[in-house]
C-alpha positions as CSV (number, residue, x, y, z in Angstrom):
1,X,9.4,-6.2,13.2
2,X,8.0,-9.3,11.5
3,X,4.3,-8.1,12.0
4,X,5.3,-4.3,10.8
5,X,6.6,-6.0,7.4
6,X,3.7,-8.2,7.1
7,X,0.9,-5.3,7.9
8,X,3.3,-3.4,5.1
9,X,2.8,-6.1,2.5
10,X,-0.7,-6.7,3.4
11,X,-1.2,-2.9,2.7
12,X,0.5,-3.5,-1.3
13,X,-1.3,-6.3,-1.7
14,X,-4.5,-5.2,-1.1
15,X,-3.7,-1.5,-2.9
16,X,-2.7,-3.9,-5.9
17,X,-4.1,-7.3,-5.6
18,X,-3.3,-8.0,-9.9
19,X,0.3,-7.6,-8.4
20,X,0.8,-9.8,-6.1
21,X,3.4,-11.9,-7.5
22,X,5.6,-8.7,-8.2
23,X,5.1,-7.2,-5.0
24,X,6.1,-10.6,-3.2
25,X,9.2,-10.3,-5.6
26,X,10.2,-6.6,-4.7
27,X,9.8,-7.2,-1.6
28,X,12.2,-10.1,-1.0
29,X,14.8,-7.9,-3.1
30,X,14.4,-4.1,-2.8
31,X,14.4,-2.3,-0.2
32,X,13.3,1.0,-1.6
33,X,9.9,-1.0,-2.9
34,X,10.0,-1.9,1.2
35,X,10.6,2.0,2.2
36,X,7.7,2.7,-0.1
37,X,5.1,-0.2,1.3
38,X,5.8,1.6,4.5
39,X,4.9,4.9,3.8
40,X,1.3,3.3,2.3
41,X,0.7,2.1,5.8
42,X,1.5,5.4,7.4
43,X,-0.8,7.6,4.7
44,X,-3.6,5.1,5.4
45,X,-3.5,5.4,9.0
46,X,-3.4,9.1,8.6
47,X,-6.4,8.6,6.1
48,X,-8.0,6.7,8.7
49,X,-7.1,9.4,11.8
50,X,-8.7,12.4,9.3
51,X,-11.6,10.6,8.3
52,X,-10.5,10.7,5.1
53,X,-12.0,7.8,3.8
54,X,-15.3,10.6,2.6
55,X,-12.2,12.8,0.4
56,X,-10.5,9.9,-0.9
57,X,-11.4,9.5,-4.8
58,X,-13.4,6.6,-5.7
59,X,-11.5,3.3,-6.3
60,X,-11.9,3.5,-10.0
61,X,-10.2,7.4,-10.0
62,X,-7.2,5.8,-7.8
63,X,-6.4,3.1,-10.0
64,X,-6.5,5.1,-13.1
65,X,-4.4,7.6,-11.5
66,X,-1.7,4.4,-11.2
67,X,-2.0,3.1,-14.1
């Protein structure tokens, strides 16, 4: 369990390094924010299982798209 948590923060941290201190905060206190780091780890291993690093937009496009 311990490992799954950490590969889910891992995952937010390194989607949205500028927000580190905030996601360290969420994720002590709220579990949806948790909920939500998990479902980035399962669309980037189903990412990974397509292939879809070649159809994913370009770093710049994704952050936009966040901001």
């Amino acid at each position: 369990m311990h490992d799954r948590r950490s590969r889910e923060i891992a995952a937010a941290l390194d989607r949205f390094p500028n927000q580190a201190e905030k996601i360290n905060r969420l994720v002590e206190r709220d579990e949806d924010f948790r909920d939500m780091c998990e479902e980035l780890v399962a669309a980037q291993d189903a990412l990974a299982r397509l292939g879809g690093a070649e159809t994913m937009m370009d770093e710049t496009a994704r952050r936009a798209e966040c901001e």
